[in-house]
N, C-alpha and C positions, 0 to 999 in steps of 0.2 A: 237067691240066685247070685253066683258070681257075676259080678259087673265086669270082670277083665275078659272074661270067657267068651268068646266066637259066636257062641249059640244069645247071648244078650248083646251083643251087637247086634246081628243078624235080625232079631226080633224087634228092638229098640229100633233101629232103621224103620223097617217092613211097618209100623204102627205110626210110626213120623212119616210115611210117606202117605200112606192111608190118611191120616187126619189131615194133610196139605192138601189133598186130592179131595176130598170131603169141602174144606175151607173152596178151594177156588170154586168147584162146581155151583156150589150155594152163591158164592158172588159172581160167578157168570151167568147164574139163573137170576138173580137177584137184578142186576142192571139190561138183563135184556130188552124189557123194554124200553126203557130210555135209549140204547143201542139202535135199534129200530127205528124209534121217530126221531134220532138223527140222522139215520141214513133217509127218511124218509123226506125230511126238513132239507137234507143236499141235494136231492131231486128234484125238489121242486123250486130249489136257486136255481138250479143248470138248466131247468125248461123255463126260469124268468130270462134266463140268461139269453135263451134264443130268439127271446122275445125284446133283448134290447134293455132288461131292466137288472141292472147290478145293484152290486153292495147294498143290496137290500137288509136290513134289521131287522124286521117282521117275516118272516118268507111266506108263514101260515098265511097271515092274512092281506100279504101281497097278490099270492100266489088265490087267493079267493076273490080277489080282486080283478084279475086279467086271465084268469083262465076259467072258461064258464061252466064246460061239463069234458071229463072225462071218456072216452066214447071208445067204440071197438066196431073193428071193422069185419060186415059182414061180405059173404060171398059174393053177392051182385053187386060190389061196389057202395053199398050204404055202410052207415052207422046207424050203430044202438047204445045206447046208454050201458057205460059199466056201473053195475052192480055188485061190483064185489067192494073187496078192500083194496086202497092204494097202492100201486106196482111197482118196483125197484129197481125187478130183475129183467128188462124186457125183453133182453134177447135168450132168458129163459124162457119167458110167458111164450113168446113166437114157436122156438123152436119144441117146447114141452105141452104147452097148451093150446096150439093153435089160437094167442090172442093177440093181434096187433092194432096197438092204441095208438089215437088220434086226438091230440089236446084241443078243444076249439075253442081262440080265444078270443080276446075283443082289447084293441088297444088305439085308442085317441077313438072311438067309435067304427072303427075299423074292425071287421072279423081277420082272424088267423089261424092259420092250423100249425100245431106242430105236433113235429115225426120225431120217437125214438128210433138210432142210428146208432151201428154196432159193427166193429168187426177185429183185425188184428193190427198192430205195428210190425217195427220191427222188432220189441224185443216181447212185447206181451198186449195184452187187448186196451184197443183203444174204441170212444164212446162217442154221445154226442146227440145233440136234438137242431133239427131242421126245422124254424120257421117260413110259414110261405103266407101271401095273402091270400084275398078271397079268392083272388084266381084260381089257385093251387097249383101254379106256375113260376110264381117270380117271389126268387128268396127275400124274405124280411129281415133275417138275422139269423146267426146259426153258433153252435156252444160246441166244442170240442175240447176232452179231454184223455187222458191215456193214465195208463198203469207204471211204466216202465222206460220210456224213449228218452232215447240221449239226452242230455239240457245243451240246450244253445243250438241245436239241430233239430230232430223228430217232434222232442218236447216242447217246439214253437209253433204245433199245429195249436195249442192250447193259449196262443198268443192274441191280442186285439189286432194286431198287424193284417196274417193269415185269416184269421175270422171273418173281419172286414172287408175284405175280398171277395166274398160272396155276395154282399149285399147286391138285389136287383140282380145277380144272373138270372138265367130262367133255369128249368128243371127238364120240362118236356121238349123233345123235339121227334117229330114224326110218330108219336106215341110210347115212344122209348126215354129211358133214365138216359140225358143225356150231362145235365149237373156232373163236374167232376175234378179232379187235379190232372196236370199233365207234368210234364217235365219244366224246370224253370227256362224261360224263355222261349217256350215250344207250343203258346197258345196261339192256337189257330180259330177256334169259334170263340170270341170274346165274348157274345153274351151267355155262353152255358161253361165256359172252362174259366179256371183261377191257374196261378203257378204255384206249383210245386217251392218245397222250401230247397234249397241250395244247402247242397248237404246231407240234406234228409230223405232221400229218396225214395228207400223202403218204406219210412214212412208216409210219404205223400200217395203211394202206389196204394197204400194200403188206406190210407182217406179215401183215395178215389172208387178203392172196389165197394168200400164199406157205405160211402153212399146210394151206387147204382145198385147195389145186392141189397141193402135194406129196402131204399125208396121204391126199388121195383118191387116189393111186397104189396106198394099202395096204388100201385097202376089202375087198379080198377077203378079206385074213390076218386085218383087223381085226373084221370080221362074221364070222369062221369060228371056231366053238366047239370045232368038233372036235380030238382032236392032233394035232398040227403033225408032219408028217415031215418027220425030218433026212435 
């Protein structure tokens, strides 16, 4: 075959892209699992995280450490033990499977629960886990992180500053998602509102809806005094 000839390029191409195509799929197949139980491994920082416990080294068996069972929430306001495999995606699991989880953990001998929480920024989705104590009323601690927001504005929801903010508001008020942001220096119910970041506005808006639009999925567990069945 002519090497200078159109039709040996053409093919010589078309057979090097095939064999690159070949190559990466095997090494994309090849690390997926590892892929996974790293994504799996940053979940379960960010729900140590709500719980107050950082820079953790261990997550596995920190994370086996303060969080006790896994749980899912049924229709009359209980829990049931999940039985599946560990979740990632929760604001898939919600909206695709009807399943939303309930961490229940135990720290200094203390019960806590914590909520996945989900919704938008201003420039793309932003995340995040709700710790409460036994009440099911008054924040322990709370993890927020995002995809895309500003830095030094939106990107400071992801901040120890803002975080800490929450600690001790409460959640409920007259049976409603009452936890929220408001505009910076526009808090009027101190124990359930924080301020907003200056600046950042869309994104605090968008804190605020993602907590009361989540956490109002847990109304039932959260208004229900009685015990919980596993």
């Amino acid at each position: 075959m002519n090497t200078n000839s159109n039709s040996y390029t053409i093919i010589y191409a078309s057979v090097m892209v095939v064999i690159v195509a070949f190559l990466l799929a095997f090494v994309s197949s090849s690390l997926r699992a590892t892929q996974n139980k790293n994504v799996e491994l940053d979940t379960k920082k960010q729900i140590l995280a709500a719980l107050n416990v950082k820079d953790v080294k261990d997550a596995e068996a920190e994370y086996n450490k303060y969080v006790k069972k896994d749980m899912l929430l049924n229709a009359d306001g209980t829990l049931s033990e999940n039985t599946g495999a560990f979740a990632t995606a929760y604001e898939k699991e919600a909206k695709e499977n009807n399943r939303l989880h309930v961490f229940v953990c135990e720290v200094n001998g203390e019960e806590k629960y914590v909520f996945p929480v989900y919704g938008a920024g201003l420039w793309g989705a932003i995340w995040g886990y709700v710790a409460l104590d036994a009440d099911k009323n008054t924040v322990y601690g709370v993890y927020f992180s995002h995809a895309s927001e500003t830095p030094g504005l939106g990107a400071e929801i992801a901040g120890e500053h803002f975080q800490g903010e929450f600690t001790g508001k409460k959640t409920i008020e007259n049976g409603e998602i009452a936890l929220g942001v408001v505009k910076n220096g526009k808090v009027e119910k101190a124990d359930y509102q924080v301020d907003g970041i200056s600046g950042g506005t869309i994104t605090s808006v968008g804190v605020d809806a993602m907590l009361k639009n989540s956490l109002s999925n847990y109304k039932s567990f959260l208004t229900n005094n009685e015990e919980d069945k596993e």
